[in-house]
Biopython code that builds the backbone (N, CA, C, O; Angstrom):
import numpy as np
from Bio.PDB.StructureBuilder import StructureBuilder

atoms = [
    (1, "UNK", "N", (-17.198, -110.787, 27.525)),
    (1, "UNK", "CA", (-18.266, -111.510, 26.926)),
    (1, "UNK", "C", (-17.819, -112.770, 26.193)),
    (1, "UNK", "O", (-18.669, -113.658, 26.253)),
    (2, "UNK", "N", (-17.135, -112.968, 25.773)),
    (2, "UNK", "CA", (-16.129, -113.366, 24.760)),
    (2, "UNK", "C", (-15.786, -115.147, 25.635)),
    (2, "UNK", "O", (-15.906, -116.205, 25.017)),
    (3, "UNK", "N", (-15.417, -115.068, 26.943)),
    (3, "UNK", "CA", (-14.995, -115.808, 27.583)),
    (3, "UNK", "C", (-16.133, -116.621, 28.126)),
    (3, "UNK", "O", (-16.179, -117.839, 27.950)),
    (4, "UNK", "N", (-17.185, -115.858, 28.882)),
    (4, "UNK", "CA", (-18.266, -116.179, 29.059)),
    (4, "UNK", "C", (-19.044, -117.323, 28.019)),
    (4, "UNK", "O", (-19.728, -118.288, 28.360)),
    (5, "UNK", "N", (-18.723, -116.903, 26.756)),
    (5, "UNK", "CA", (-19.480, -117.279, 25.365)),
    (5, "UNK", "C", (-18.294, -118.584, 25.460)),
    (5, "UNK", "O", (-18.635, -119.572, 26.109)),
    (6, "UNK", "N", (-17.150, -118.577, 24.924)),
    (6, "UNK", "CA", (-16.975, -119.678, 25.035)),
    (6, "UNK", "C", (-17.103, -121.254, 26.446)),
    (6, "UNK", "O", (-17.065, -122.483, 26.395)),
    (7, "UNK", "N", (-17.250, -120.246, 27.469)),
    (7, "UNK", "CA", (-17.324, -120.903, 28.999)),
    (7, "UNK", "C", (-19.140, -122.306, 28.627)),
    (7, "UNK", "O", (-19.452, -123.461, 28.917)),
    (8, "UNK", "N", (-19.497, -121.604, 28.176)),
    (8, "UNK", "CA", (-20.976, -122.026, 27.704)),
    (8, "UNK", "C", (-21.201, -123.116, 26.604)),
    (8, "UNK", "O", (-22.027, -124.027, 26.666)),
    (9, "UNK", "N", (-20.255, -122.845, 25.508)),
    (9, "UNK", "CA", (-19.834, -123.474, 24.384)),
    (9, "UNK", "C", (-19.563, -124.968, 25.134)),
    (9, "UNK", "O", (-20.318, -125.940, 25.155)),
    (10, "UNK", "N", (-18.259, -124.820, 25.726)),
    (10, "UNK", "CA", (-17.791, -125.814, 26.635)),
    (10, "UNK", "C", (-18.729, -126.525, 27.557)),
    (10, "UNK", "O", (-18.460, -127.719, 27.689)),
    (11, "UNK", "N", (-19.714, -126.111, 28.195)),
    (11, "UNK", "CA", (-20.644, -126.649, 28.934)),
    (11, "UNK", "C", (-21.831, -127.512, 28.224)),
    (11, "UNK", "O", (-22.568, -128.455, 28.511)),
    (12, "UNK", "N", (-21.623, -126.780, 27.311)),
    (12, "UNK", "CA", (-22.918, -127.821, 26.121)),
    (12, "UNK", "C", (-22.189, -128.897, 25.494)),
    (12, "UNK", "O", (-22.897, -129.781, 25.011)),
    (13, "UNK", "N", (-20.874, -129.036, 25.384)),
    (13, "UNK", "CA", (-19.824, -130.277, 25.060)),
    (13, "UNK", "C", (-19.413, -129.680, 23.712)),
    (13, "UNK", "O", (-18.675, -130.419, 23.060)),
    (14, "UNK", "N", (-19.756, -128.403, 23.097)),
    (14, "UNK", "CA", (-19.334, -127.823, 21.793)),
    (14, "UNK", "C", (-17.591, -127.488, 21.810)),
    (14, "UNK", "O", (-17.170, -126.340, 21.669)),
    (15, "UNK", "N", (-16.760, -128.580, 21.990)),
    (15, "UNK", "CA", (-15.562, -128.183, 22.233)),
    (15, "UNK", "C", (-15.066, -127.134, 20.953)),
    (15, "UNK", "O", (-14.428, -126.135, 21.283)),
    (16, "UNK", "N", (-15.258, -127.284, 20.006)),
    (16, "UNK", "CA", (-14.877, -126.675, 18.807)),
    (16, "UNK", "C", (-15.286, -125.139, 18.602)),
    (16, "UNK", "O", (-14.673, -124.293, 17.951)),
    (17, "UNK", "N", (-16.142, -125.036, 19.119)),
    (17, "UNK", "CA", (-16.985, -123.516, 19.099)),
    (17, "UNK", "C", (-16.289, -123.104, 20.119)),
    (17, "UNK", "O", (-15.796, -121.997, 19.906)),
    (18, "UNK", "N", (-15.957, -123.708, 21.522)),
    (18, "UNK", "CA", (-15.736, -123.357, 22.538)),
    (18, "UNK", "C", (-13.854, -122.880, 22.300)),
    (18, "UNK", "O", (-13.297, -121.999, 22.954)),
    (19, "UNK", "N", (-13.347, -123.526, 21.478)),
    (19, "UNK", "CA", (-12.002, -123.131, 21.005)),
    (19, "UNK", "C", (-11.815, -121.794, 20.425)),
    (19, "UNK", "O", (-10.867, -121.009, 20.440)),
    (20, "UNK", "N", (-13.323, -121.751, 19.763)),
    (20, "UNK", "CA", (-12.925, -120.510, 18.704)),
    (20, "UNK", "C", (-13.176, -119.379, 19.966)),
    (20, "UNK", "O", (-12.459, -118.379, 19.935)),
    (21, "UNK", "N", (-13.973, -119.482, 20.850)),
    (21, "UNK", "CA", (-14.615, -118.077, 21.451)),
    (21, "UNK", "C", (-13.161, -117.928, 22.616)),
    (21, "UNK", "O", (-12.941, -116.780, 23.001)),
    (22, "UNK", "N", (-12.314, -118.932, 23.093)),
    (22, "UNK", "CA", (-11.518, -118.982, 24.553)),
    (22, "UNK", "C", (-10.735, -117.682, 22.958)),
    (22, "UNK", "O", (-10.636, -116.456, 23.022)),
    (23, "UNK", "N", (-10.432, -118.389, 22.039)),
    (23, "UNK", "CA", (-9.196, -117.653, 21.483)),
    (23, "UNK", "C", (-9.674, -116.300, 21.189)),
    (23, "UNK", "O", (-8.767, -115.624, 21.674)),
    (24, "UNK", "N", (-10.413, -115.587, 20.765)),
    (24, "UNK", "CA", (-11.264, -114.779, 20.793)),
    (24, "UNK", "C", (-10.921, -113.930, 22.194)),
    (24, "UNK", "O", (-10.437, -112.800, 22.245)),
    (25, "UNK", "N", (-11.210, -114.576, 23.044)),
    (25, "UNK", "CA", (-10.937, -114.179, 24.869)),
    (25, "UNK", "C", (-9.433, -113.948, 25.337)),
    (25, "UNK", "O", (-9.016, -113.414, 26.366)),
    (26, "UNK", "N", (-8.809, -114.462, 24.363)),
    (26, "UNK", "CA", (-7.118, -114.547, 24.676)),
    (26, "UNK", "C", (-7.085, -115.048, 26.152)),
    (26, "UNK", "O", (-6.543, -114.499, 27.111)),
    (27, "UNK", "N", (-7.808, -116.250, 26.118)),
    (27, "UNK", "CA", (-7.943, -117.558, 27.299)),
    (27, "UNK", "C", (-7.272, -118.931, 26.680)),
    (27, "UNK", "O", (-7.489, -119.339, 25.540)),
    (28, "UNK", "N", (-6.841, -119.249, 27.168)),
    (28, "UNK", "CA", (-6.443, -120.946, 26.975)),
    (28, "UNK", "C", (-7.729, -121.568, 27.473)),
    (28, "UNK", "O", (-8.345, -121.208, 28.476)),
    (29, "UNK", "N", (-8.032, -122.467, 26.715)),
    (29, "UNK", "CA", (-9.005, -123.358, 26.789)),
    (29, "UNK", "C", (-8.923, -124.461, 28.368)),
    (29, "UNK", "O", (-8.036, -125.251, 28.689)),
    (30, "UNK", "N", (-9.731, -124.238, 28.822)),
    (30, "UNK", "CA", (-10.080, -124.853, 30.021)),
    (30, "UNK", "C", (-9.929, -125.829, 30.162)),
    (30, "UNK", "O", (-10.657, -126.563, 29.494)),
    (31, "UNK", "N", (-8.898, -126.506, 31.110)),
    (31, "UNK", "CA", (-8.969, -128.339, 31.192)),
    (31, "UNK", "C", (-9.367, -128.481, 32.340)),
    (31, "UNK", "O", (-9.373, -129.616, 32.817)),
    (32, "UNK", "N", (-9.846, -127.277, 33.167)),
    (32, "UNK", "CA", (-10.607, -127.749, 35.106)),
    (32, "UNK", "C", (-11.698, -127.994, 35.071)),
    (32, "UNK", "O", (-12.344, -128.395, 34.103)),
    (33, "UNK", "N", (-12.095, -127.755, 36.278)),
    (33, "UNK", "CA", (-14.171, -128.170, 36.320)),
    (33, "UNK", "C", (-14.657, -127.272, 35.686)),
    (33, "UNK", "O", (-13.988, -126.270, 35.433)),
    (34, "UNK", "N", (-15.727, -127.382, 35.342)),
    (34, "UNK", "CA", (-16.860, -126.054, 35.153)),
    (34, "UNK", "C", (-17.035, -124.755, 35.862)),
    (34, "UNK", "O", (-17.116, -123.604, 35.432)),
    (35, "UNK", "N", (-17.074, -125.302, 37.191)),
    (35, "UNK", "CA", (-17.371, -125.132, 38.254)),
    (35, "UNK", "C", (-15.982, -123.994, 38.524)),
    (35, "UNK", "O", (-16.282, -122.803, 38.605)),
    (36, "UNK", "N", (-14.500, -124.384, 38.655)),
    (36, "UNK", "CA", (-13.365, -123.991, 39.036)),
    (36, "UNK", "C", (-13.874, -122.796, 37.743)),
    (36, "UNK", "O", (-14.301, -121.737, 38.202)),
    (37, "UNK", "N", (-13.858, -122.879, 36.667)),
    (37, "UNK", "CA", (-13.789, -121.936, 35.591)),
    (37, "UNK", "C", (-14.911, -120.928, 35.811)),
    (37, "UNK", "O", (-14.517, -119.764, 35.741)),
    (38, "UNK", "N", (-16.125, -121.073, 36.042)),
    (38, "UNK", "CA", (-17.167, -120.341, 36.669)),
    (38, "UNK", "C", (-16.629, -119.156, 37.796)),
    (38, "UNK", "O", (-16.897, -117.960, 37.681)),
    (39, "UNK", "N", (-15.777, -119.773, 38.957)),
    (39, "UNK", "CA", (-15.317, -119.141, 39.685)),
    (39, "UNK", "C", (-14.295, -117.879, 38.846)),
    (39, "UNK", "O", (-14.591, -116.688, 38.751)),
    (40, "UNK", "N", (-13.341, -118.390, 38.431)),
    (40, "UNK", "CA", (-12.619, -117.203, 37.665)),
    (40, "UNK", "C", (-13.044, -116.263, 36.827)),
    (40, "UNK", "O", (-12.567, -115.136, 36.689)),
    (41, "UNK", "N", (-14.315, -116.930, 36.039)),
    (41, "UNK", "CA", (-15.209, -115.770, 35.073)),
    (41, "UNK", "C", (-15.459, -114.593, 36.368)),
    (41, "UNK", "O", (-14.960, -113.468, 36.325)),
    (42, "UNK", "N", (-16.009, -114.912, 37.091)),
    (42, "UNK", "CA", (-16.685, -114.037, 38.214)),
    (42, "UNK", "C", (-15.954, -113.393, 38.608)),
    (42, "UNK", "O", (-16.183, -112.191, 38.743)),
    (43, "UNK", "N", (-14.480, -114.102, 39.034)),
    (43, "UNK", "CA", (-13.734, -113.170, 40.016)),
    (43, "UNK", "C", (-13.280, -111.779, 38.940)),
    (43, "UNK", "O", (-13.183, -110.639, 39.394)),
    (44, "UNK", "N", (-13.045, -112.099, 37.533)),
    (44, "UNK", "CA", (-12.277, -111.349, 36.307)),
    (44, "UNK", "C", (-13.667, -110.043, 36.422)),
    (44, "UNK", "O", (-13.625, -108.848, 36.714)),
    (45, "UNK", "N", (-14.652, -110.835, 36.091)),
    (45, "UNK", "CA", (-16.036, -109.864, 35.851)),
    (45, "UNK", "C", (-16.322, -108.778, 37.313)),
    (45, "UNK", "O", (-17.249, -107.977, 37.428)),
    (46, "UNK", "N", (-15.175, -109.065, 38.364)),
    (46, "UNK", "CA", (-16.058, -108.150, 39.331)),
    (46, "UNK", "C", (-15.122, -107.322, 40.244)),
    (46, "UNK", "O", (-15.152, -106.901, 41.400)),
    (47, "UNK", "N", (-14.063, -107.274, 38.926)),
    (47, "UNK", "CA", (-12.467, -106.668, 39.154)),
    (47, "UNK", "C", (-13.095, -105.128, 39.145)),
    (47, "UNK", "O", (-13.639, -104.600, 38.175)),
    (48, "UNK", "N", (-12.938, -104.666, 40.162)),
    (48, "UNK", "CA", (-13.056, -103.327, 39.669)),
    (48, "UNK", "C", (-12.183, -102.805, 38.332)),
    (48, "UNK", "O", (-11.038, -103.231, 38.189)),
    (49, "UNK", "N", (-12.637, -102.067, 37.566)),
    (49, "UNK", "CA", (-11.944, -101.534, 36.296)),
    (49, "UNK", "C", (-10.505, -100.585, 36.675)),
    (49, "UNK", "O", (-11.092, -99.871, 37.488)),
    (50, "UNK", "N", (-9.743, -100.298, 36.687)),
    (50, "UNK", "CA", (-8.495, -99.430, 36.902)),
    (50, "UNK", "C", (-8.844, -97.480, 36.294)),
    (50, "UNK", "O", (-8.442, -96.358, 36.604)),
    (51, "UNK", "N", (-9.812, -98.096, 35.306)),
    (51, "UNK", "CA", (-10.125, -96.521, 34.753)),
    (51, "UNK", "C", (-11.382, -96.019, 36.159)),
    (51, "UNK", "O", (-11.461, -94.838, 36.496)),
    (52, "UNK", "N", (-12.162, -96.993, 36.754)),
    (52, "UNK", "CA", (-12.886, -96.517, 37.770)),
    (52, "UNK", "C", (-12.192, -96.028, 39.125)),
    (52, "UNK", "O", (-12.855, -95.608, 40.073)),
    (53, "UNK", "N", (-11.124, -96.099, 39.131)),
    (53, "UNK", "CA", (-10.571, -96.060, 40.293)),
    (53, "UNK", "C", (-10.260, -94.361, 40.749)),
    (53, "UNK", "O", (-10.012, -93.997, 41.899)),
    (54, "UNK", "N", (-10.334, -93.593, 39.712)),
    (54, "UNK", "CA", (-10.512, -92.437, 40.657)),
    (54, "UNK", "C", (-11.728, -91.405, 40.509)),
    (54, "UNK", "O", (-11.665, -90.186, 40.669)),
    (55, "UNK", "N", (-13.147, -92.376, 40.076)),
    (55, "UNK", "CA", (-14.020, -91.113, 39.609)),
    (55, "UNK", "C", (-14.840, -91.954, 41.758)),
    (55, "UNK", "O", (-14.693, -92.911, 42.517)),
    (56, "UNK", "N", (-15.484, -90.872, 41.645)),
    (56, "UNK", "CA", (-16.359, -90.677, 43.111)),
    (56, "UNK", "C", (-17.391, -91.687, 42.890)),
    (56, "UNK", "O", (-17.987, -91.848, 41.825)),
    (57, "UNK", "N", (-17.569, -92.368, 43.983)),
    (57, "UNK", "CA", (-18.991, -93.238, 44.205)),
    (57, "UNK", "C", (-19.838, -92.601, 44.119)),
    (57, "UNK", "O", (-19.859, -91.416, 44.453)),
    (58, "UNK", "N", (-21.003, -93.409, 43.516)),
    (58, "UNK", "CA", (-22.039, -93.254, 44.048)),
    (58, "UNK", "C", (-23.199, -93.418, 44.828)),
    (58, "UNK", "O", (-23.526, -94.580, 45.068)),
    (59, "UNK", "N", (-24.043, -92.304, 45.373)),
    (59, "UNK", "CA", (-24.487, -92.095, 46.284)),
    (59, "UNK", "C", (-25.948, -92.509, 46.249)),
    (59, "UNK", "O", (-26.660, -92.345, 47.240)),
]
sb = StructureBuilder()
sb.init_structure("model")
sb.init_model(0)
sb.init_chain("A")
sb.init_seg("    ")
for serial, (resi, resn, name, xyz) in enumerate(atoms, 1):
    if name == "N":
        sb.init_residue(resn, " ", resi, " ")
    sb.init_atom(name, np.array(xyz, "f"), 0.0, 1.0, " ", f" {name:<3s}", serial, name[0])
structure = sb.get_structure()
């Protein structure tokens, strides 16, 4: 959440807010596109979890 929150900060031009939330995230503050950073939120957010990895799907 944390990353997200600052990802947003940054998009509104709030660099300063956006510092406090990356550190918060234990992220380095973003110097790529929006766009490039968008991509990595997503890919992080849709990691399967390691604790999910051995309970059964569901059906």
């Amino acid at each position: 959440g944390a990353w997200v929150h600052a990802y947003l900060h940054r998009k509104e031009g709030d660099l300063g807010n956006a510092a406090y939330w990356y550190r918060r995230a234990d992220q380095r503050v973003a110097s790529d596109s929006l766009d490039a950073e968008w991509e990595r939120i997503v890919t992080a957010l849709l990691r399967p979890c390691p604790a999910s990895a051995g309970l059964p799907s569901e059906t």
